[in-house]
C-alpha positions in Angstrom: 78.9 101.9 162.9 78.3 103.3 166.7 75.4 105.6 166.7 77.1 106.9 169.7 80.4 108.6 170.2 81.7 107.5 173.6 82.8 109.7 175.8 85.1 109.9 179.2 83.4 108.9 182.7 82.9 111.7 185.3 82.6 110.8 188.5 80.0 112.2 190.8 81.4 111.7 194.7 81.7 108.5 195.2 78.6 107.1 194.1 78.7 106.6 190.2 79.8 107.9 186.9 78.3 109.6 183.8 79.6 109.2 180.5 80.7 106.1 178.6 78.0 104.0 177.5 76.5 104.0 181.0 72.5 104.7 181.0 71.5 108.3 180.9 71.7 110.2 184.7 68.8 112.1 186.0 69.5 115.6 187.2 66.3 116.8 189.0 64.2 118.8 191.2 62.3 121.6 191.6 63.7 124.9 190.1 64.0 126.7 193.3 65.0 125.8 196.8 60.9 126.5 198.3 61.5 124.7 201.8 63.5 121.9 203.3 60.5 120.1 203.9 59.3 119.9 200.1 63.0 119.4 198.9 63.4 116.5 201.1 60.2 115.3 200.0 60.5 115.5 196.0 64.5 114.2 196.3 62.5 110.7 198.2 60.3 110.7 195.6 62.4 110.6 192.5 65.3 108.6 194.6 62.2 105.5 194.8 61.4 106.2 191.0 65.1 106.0 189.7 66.2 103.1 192.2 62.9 101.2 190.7 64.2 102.1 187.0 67.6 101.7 187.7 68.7 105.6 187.2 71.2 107.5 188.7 69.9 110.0 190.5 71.3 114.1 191.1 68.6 115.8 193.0 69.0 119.5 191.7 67.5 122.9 193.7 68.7 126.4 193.4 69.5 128.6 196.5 69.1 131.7 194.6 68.0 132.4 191.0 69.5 135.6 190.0 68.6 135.5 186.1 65.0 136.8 186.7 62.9 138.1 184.4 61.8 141.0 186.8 62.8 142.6 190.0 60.3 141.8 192.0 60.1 137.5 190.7 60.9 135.0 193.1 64.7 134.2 193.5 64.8 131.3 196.1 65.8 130.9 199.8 69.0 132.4 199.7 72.6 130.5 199.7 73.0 130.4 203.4 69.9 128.4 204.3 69.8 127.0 200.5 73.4 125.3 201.1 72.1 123.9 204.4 69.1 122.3 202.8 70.8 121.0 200.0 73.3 119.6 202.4 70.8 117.6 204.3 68.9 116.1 200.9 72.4 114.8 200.5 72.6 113.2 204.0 69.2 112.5 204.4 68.0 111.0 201.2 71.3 110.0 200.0 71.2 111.0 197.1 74.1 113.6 195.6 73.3 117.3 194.8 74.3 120.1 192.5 73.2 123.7 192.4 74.0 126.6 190.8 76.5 129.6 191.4 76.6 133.1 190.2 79.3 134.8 191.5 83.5 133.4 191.7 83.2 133.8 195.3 80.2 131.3 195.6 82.1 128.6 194.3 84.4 127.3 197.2 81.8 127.9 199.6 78.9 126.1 198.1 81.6 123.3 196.9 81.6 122.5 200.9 78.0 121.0 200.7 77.2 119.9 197.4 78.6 117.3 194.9 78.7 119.2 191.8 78.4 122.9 190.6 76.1 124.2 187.9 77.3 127.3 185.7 73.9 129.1 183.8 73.6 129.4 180.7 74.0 133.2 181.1 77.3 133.4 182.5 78.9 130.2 180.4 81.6 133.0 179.0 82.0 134.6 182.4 85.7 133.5 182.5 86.5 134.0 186.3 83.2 132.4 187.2 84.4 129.1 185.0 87.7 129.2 186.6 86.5 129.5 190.3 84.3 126.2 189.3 87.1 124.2 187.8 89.4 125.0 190.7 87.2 123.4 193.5 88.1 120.0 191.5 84.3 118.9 192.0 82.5 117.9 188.6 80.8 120.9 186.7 78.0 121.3 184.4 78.2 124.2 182.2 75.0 125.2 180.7 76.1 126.4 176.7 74.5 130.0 176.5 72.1 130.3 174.3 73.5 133.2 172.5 76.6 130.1 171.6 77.7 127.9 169.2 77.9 124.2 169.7 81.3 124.0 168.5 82.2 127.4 170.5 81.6 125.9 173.7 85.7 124.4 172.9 86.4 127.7 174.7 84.9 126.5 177.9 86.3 123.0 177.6 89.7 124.9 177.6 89.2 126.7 180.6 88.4 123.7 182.3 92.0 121.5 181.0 93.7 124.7 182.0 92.7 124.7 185.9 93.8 120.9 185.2 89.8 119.9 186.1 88.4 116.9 183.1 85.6 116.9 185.4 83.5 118.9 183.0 79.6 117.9 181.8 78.1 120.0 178.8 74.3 121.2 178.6 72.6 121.9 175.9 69.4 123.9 176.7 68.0 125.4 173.5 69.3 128.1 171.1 67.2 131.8 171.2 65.3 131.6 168.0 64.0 135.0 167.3 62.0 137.0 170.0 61.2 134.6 173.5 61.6 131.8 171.9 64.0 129.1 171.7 64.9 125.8 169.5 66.9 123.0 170.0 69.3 121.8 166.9 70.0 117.9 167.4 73.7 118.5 165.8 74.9 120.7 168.8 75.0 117.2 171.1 76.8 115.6 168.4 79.3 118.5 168.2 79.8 119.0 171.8 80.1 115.3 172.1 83.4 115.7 169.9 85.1 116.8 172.3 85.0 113.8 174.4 83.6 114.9 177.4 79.6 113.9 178.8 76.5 115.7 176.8 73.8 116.9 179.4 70.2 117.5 177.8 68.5 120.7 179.8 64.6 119.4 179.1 62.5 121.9 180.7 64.4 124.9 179.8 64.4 124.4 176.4 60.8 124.8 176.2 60.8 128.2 177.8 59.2 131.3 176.4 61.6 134.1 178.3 59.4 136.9 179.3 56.7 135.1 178.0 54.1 136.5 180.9 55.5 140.0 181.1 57.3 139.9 184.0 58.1 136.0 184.2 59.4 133.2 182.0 56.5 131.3 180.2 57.2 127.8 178.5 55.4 125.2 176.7 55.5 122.0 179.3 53.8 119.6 176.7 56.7 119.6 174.4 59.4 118.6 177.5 59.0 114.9 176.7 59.2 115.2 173.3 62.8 116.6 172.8 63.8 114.5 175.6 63.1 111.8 173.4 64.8 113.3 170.4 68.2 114.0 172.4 67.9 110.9 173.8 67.3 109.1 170.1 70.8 111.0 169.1 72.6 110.2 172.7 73.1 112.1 175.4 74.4 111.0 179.1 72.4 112.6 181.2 68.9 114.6 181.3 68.3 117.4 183.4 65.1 118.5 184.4 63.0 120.6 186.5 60.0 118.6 188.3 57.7 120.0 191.0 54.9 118.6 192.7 52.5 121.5 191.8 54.4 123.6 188.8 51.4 125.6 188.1 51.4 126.8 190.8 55.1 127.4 191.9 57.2 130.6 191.9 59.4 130.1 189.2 59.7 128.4 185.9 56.1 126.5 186.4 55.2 126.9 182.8 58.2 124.1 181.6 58.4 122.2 184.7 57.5 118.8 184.8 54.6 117.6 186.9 56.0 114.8 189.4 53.4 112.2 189.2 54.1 112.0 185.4 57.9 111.5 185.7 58.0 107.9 185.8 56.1 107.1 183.3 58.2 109.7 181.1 61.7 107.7 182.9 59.8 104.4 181.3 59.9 105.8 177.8 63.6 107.2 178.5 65.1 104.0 179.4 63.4 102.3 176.0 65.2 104.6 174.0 68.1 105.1 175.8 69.0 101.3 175.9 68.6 101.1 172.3 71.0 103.8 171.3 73.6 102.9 173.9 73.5 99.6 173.3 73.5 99.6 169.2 
């Protein structure tokens, strides 16, 4: 018996394809777009780790981040100068990049300079928003809200089929467990996977604590690695995850992002586990 359910192959530009029993992608970067300068750096970073490990590679940066805990937290660069950033990681490091959107509106325009759209977890139901993302024909990874079901993200899934867009990637990224605090439920990749399309694993926000500091998100960094493993262990195509260079000390998310000089020997651990369950 296949410990893994295969699923269709999305493709991402031109460059590869998650899904299938290919090894697990990498979607990564640092929460927030801080400066093209430390974006370009990080995405050259992880490119060298990945190409060592043989890992496909997203680099992943947000323009703006308008779920905030407060008014006054950090929200990014904004999408003007964010696009043009992202747009040069892509050119400069060669590497293909996703970010998110908020707004219907956003999706066209941002489609012009990245490879694939993210959809938070917040705004998974916002029907227009889906629909704006599925039109631009570019792959799309829908975050399932935390408030949902496994088996209701079906709803999204049929969104997608009817803009006639297959390109469609699912994220799990923790269930709200109580007050600021989440948990992750190793059946909802299973579930999701049934409906044949690839299962993304959201690492670092799983471990957050929302509102955890008052006015910002805490999180609990030192269980990251340990889930990945888990949703790895049950099968997943790809792993996102938020990595900075300094994460204590960064304006958003620190508390659950990972620290870059430990990623590779986190990727090490990945690939073990990965290639066991993939190739069983």
């Amino acid at each position: 018996m296949s410990l893994v359910k295969e699923v269709r192959k999305v493709k991402v530009s031109d460059r590869f394809t998650i899904g299938g029993r290919d090894r697990f992608t990498l979607i990564a970067g640092p929460c927030a777009i801080e400066s093209e300068e430390m974006s370009l750096r990080v995405a050259k970073k992880i490119k060298e780790m990945c190409e060592r490990l043989g890992i496909n590679y997203i680099f992943k940066s947000s323009y703006d981040k308008a779920n905030r805990s407060s008014v006054f937290s950090a929200r990014g660069v904004g999408m003007e100068k964010g696009l043009k950033i992202l747009k040069k990681v892509r050119e400069e490091v060669g590497v293909p990049v996703i970010t998110d959107i908020h707004e219907p509106w956003q999706a066209e325009e941002a489609a012009k300079f990245v490879d694939m759209l993210q959809i938070p977890a917040f705004l998974c139901r916002q029907t227009d928003l889906i629909v704006a993302a599925a039109k631009t024909g570019l792959p799309v990874n829908v975050k399932k809200g935390q408030f949902l079901a496994p088996w209701d993200a079906k709803n999204i899934v049929t969104k997608f089929k009817e803009m006639g867009n297959d390109n469609l990637l699912l994220c799990e990224r923790g269930t709200t467990f109580g007050y600021n605090n989440f948990v992750v439920d190793m059946r909802s990749f299973l579930e999701m996977r049934e409906f044949g399309y690839p299962i993304v694993f959201d690492a670092t926000h799983s471990v957050q604590i929302p509102g955890g500091q008052g006015t910002s998100t805490g999180g609990n960094r030192e269980y990251v690695f340990p889930l990945m493993r888990a949703a790895l262990a049950v099968g997943v195509d790809a792993i996102f995850a938020e990595v900075h260079e300094d994460p204590d000390n960064a304006p958003c998310d620190g508390p659950n992002m990972l620290k870059l000089e430990d990623l590779e020997e986190i990727l090490l651990k990945a690939i073990e586990i990965d290639d066991i369950v993939k190739k069983s």
